[in-house]
C-alpha positions in Angstrom: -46.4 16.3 -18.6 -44.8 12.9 -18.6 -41.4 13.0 -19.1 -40.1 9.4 -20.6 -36.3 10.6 -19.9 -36.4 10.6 -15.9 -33.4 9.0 -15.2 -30.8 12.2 -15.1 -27.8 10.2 -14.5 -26.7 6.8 -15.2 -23.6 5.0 -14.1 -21.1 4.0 -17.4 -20.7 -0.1 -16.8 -20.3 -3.2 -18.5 -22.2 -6.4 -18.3 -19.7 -9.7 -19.5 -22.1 -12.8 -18.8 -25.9 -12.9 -20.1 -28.2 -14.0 -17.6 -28.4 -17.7 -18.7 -24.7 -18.1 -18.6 -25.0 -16.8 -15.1 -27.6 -19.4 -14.0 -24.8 -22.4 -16.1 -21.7 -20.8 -13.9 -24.3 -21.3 -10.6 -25.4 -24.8 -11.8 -21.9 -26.1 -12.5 -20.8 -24.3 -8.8 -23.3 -26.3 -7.2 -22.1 -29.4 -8.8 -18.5 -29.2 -7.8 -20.3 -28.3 -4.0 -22.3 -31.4 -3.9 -20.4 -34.5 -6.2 -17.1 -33.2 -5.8 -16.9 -31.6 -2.0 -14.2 -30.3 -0.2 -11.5 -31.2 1.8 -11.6 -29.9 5.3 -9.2 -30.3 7.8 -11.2 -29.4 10.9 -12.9 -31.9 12.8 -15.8 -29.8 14.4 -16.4 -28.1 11.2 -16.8 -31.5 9.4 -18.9 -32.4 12.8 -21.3 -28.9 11.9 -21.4 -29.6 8.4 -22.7 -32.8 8.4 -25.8 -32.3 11.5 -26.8 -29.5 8.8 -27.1 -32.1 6.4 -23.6 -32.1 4.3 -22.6 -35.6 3.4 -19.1 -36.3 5.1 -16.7 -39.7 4.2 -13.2 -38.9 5.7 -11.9 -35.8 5.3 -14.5 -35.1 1.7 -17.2 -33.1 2.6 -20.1 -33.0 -0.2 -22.1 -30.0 0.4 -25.9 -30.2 -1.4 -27.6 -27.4 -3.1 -30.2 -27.1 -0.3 -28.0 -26.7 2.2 -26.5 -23.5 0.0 -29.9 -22.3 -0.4 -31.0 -22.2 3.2 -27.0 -20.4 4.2 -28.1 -18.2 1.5 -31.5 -17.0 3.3 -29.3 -16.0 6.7 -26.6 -14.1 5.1 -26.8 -10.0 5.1 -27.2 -8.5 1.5 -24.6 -5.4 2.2 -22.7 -3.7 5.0 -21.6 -0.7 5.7 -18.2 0.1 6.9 -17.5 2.5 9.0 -13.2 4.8 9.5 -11.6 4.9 12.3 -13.9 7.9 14.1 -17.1 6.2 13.4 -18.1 7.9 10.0 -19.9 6.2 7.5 -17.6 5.3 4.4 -18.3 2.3 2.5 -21.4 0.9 1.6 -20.7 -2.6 0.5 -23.6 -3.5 -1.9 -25.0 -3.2 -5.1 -22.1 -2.3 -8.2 -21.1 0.4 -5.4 -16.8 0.3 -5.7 -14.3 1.3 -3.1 -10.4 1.1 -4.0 -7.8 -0.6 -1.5 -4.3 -1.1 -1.0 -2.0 -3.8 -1.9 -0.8 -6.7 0.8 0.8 -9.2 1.9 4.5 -9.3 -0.6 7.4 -10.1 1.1 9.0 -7.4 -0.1 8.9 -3.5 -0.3 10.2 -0.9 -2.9 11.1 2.0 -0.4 8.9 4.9 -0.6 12.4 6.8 -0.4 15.8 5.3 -2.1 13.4 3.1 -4.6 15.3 -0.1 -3.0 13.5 -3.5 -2.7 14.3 -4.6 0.6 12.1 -7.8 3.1 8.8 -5.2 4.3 9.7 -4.1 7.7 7.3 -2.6 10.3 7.8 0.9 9.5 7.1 0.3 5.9 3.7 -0.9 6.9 3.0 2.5 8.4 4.2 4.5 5.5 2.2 2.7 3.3 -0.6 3.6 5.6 0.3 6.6 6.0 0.3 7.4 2.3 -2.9 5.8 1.3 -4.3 8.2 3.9 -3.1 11.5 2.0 -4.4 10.0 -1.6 -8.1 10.7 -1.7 -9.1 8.6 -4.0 -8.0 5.2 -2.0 -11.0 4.6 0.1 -9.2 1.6 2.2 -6.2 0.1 3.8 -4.8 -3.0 3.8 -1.3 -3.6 5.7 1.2 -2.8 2.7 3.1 -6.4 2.9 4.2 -9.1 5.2 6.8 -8.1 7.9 9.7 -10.0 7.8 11.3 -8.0 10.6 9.4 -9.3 13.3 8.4 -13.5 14.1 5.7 -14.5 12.2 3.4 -15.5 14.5 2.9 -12.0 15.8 3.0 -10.4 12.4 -0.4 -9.7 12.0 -0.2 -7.8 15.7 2.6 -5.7 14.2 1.0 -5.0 11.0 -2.5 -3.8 12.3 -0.9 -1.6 14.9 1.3 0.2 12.2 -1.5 0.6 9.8 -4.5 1.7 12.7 -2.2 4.0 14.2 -1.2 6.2 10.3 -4.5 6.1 9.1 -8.4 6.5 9.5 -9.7 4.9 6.6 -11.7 1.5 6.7 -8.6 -1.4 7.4 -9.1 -5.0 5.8 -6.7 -7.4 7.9 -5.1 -10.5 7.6 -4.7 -12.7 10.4 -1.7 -15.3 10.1 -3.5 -17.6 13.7 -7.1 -17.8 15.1 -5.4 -16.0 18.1 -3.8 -13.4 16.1 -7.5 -12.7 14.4 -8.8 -13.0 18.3 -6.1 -10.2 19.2 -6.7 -7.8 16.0 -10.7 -7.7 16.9 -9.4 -6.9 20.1 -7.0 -4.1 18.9 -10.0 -3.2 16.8 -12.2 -2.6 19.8 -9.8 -0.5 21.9 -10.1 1.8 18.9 -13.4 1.7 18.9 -14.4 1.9 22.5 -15.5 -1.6 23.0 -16.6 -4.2 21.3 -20.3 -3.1 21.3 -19.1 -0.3 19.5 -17.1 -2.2 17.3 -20.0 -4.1 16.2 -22.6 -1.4 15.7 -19.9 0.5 13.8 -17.0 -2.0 12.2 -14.1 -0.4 10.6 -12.1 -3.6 9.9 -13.0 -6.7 7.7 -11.4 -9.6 8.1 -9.9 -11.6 5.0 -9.3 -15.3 5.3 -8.1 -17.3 2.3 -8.4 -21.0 1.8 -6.4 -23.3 -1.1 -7.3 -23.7 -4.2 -8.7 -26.0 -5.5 -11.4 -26.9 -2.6 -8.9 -27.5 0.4 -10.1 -25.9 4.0 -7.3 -25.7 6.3 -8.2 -26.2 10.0 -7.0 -23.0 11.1 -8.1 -21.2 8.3 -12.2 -22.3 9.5 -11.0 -21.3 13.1 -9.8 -17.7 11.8 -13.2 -17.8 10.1 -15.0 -19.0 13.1 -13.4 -16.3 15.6 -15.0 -13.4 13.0 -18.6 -14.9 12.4 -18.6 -15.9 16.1 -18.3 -11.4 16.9 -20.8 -11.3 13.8 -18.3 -8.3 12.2 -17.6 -8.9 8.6 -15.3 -10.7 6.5 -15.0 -11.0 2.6 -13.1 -14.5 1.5 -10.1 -14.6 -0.9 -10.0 -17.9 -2.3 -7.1 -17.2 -5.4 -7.3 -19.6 -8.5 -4.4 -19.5 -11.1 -5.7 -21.0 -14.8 -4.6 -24.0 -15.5 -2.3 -24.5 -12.5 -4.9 -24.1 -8.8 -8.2 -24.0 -11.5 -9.4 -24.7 -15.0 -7.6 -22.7 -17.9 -10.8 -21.9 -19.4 -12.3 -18.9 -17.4 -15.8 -20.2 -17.2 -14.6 -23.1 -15.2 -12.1 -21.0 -13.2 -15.2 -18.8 -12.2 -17.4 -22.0 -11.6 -14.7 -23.7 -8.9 -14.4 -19.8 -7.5 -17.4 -19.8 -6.8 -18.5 -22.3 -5.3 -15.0 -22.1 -3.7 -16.4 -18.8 -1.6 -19.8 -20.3 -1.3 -18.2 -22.9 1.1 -16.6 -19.7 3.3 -19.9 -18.5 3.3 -21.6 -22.1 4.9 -18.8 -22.4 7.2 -19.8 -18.8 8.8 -23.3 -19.2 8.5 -23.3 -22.2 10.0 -21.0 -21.4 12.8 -23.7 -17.8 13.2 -26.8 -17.5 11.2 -26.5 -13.9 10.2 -23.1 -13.0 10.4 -21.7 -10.5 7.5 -19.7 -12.6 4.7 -19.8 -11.3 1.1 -18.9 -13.8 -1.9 -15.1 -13.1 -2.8 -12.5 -15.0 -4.8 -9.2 -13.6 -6.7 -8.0 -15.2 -10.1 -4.5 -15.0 -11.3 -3.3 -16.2 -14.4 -0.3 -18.6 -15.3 2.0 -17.8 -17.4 2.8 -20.8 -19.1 6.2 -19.5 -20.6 7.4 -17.7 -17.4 5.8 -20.2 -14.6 5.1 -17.3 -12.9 2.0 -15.6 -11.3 0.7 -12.8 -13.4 -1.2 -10.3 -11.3 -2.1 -7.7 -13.9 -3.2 -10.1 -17.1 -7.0 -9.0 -18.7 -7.9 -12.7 -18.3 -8.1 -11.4 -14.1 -10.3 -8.5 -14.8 -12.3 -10.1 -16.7 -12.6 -14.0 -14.5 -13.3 -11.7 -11.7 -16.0 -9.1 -13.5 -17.8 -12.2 -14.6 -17.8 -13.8 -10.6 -18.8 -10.6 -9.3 -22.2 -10.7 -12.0 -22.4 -14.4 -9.9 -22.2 -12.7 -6.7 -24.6 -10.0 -7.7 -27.0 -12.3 -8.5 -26.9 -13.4 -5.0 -27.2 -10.0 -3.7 -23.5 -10.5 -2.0 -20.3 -8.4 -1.7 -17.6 -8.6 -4.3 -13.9 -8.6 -4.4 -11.8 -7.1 -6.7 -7.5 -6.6 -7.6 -6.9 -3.5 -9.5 -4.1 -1.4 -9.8 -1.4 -4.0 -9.7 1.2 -4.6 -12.4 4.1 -7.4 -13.0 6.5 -4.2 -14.1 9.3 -3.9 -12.1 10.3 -0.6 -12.3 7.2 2.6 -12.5 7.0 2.5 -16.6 4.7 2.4 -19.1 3.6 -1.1 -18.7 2.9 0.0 -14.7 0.7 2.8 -15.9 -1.3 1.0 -18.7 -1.6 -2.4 -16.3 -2.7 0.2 -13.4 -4.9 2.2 -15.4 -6.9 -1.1 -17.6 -7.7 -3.4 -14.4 -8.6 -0.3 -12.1 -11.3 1.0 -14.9 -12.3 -2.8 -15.9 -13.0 -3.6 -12.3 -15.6 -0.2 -11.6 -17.1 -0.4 -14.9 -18.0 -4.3 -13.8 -19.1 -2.9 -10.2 -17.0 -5.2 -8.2 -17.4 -3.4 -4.4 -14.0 -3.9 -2.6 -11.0 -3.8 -5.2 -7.8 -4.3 -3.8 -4.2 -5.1 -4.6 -3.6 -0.8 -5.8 0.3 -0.7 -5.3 1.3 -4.1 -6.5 4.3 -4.5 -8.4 6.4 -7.7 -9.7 4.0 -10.5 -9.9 3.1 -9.6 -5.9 6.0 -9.7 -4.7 6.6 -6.4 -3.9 4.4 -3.6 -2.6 4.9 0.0 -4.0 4.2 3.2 -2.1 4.3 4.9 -5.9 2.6 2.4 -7.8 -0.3 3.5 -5.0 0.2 6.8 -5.9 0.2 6.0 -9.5 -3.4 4.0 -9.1 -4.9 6.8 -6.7 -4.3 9.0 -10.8 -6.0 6.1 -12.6 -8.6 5.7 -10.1 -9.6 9.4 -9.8 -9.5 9.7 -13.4 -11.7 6.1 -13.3 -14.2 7.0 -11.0 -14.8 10.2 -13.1 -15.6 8.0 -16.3 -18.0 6.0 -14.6 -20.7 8.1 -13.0 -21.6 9.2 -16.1 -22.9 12.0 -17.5 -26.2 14.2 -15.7 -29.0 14.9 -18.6 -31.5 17.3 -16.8 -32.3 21.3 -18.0 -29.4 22.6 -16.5 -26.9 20.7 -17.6 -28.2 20.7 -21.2 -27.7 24.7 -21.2 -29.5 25.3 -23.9 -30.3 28.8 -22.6 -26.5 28.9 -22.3 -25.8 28.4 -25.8 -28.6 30.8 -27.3 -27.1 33.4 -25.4 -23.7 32.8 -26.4 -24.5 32.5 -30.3 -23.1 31.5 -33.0 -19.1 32.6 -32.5 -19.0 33.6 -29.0 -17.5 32.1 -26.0 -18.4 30.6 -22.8 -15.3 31.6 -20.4 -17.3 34.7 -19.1 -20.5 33.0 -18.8 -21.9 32.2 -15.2 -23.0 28.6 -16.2 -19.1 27.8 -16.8 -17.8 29.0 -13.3 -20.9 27.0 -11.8 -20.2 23.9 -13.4 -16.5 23.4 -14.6 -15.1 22.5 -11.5 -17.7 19.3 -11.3 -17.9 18.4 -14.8 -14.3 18.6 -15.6 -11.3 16.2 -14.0 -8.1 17.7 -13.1 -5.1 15.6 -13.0 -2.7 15.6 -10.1 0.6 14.1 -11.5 -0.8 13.8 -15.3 1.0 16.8 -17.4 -1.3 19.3 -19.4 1.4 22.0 -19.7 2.6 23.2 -22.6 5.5 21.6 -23.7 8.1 24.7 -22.9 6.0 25.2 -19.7 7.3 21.4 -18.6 10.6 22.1 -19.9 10.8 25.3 -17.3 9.5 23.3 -14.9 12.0 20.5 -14.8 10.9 18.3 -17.6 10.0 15.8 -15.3 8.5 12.1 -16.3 5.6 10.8 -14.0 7.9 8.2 -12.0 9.6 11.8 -11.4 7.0 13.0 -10.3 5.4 10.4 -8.6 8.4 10.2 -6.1 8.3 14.0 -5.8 4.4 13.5 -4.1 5.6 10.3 -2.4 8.7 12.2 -0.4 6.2 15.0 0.6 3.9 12.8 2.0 6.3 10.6 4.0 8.2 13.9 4.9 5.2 16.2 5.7 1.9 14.3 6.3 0.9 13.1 9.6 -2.2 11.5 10.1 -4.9 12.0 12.8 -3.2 11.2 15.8 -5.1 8.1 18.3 -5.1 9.8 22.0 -2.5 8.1 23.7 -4.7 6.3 25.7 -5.7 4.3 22.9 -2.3 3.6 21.5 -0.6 2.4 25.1 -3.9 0.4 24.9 -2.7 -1.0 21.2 0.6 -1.6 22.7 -0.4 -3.8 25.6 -2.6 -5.8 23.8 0.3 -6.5 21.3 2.8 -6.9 23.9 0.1 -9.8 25.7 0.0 -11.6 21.8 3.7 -11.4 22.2 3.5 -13.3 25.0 0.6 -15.5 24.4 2.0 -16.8 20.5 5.6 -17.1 21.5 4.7 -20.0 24.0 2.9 -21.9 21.6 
């Protein structure tokens, strides 16, 4: 017999640009690439650029569509990522999405007296330390910028803290080429050497130029130091409407785009083949405030559409999800949270990040992650879908049961009820006496009720102590090396 209904299971997504508008965004990214250029600050780059046929006047460098094309045909189509022990956990391609932490604020709500205090070291390693206990954040990102330490060695404090509390996949920031040098090198002690590193790369590196179009000379080098160790990286380009980008959002993902296309040449260039996906974040304005909304639609939406771009090129994707501008854990947190994290994996976007975000970025939340790991379990249930096949249709199910019988004693229920159905961690279900007894607690209650276990109680797998004297000397040589320039 054919059967026309094969397909048992499909994926819940959304599509926001038709294939035409698509091609228009590509067209009009190629146009800023090759009439309006770039400004890069980096002599050799500009030197590389040009022998491949860019046209260069100054600092302006005017990149032309067949140039693109030929970076294009080198790039990988996907990676996979690789924890800390070597397992297989992300495959980056396709609508495939992964969840990560928030990064890079100044500031930190403590996980335990709900003060905002400048981040410190040792919040980076709770934050870390908690996204490893959530199961439904599948990476880490260092939970802020560290204030408590010089800057030029951040990065070396920040990776330490978050390798040593957690075996998930780590995306890193690296504030100097030498800091990126010394994080790959931190990376590789983990790993067991660099060959090892390679083959199986936990850590993607993140570098972020200015918008609009400006390459920094130590942003390429930072770039350069990862596609030169061919491990991968996924750019962050970030495009406020109407202040770094056009308002409208077609133009917004247009300069985006071709914004990350230039990341891509520049690695390419520098090592045909190395792993670079096509990344950008959007942020909106606020015309009234003057501020840097990180939890608007507008972002879901500019960065759904980019990602259909991306797709279309068969390339990573970058996401932020799970962030709000709330300052306390409320009701706008939650519904912020909960919209961006379900917008971003119906639109398939592959690394979402940003999950703990609160206060326009500025401050990075332990509970807001534990508030998005909710959202995002609840998510990921939505969106794979529901299985059609003779099983799950239990039509033998229902003729035994009849007309007003009951499932609860029936076999196919205890089979099935524990895949089919989500359960809620923190989300209440009780009746409303039950909660009463039970403390009548709010979910910010009980949010910091999960987060004080965790810090209290949860330790994660421990590095042999090899490996973390080996983490400390390498830090300790950074030190050394960063302070004397």
């Amino acid at each position: 017999m054919i059967q026309t209904g094969s397909i048992e299971k499909r994926s819940v997504s959304l599509r926001v640009l038709s294939d035409d508008q698509i091609e228009e965004i590509k067209r009009a990214a190629f146009e800023v690439m090759s009439k309006v250029g770039f400004r890069v600050h980096h002599e050799g780059a500009r030197k590389m650029l040009k022998q491949a046929g860019a046209t260069v006047s100054g600092e302006i460098v005017k990149v032309p569509e067949s140039l693109v094309n030929a970076c294009l045909s080198t790039v990988p189509k996907g990676w996979t990522i690789y924890d800390r022990d070597g397992n297989r956990a992300m495959e980056v391609e396709s609508r495939k999405s992964y969840y990560g932490t928030s990064t890079a604020s100044p500031n930190t709500k403590d996980a335990l007296s709900g003060e905002i205090h400048p981040t410190r070291v040792a919040d980076i390693a709770i934050g870390a330390k908690v996204a490893d206990a959530l199961m439904n954040i599948d990476w880490v990102m260092p939970m802020g910028s560290v204030q408590d330490v010089p800057p030029t060695v951040a990065d070396l404090f920040e990776f330490e803290a978050v390798v040593t509390n957690t075996t998930k996949p780590i995306v890193f920031l690296g504030y100097t080429p030498r800091g990126v040098e010394l994080v790959f090198e931190m990376a590789a002690a983990v790993a067991g050497g660099i060959e090892k590193l390679q083959e199986r790369p936990f850590v993607i590196f993140y570098p972020e130029p200015i918008s609009p179009l400006v390459w920094p000379a130590d942003v390429i080098d930072r770039l350069f130091v990862c596609a030169d160790l061919s491990l991968p990286q996924i750019q962050g380009p970030t495009i406020q409407f109407g202040a770094t980008g056009p308002v409208t959002l077609a133009g917004a993902v247009a300069q985006a785009t071709a914004e990350a296309m230039m990341c891509l040449i520049l690695a390419q260039l520098r090592k045909p083949g190395c792993p670079i996906g096509l990344g950008c974040n959007f942020g909106l304005f606020d015309m009234a405030a003057g501020l840097l909304s990180i939890a608007a639609p507008e972002t879901s939406l500019a960065l759904a559409a980019q990602a259909e771009v991306a797709q279309s090129f068969q390339l990573p994707t970058w996401g932020l999800a799970g962030a709000t501008d709330a300052k306390v854990l409320d009701a706008q947190a939650g519904s912020e949270s909960a919209f961006s994290i379900l917008a971003q994996g119906l639109a398939g976007l592959n690394l979402i990040h940003d999950v703990g975000y609160m206060s326009n970025g500025m401050v990075c939340s332990a509970a807001q992650l534990i508030l998005g790991d909710e959202n995002i379990g609840m998510a990921k249930h939505f969106i794979r879908g529901i299985e059609v096949n003779h099983e799950t249709l239990a039509r033998d199910v229902i003729e035994k049961v009849g007309p007003g019988g009951h499932f609860l004693d029936q076999d196919h229920t205890y089979n099935h009820f524990k895949n089919e159905l989500w359960v809620p961690r923190l989300m209440t279900r009780s009746a409303y006496t039950d909660w009463q007894d039970q403390g009548a607690k709010d979910m910010a209650a009980r949010i910091q009720e999960k987060l004080e276990d965790i810090v209290k109680h949860y330790e994660a797998p421990a590095l042999p102590d090899k490996t973390l004297s080996a983490l400390k000397s390498i830090r300790k040589k950074g030190e050394n090396d960063l302070s004397k320039k």
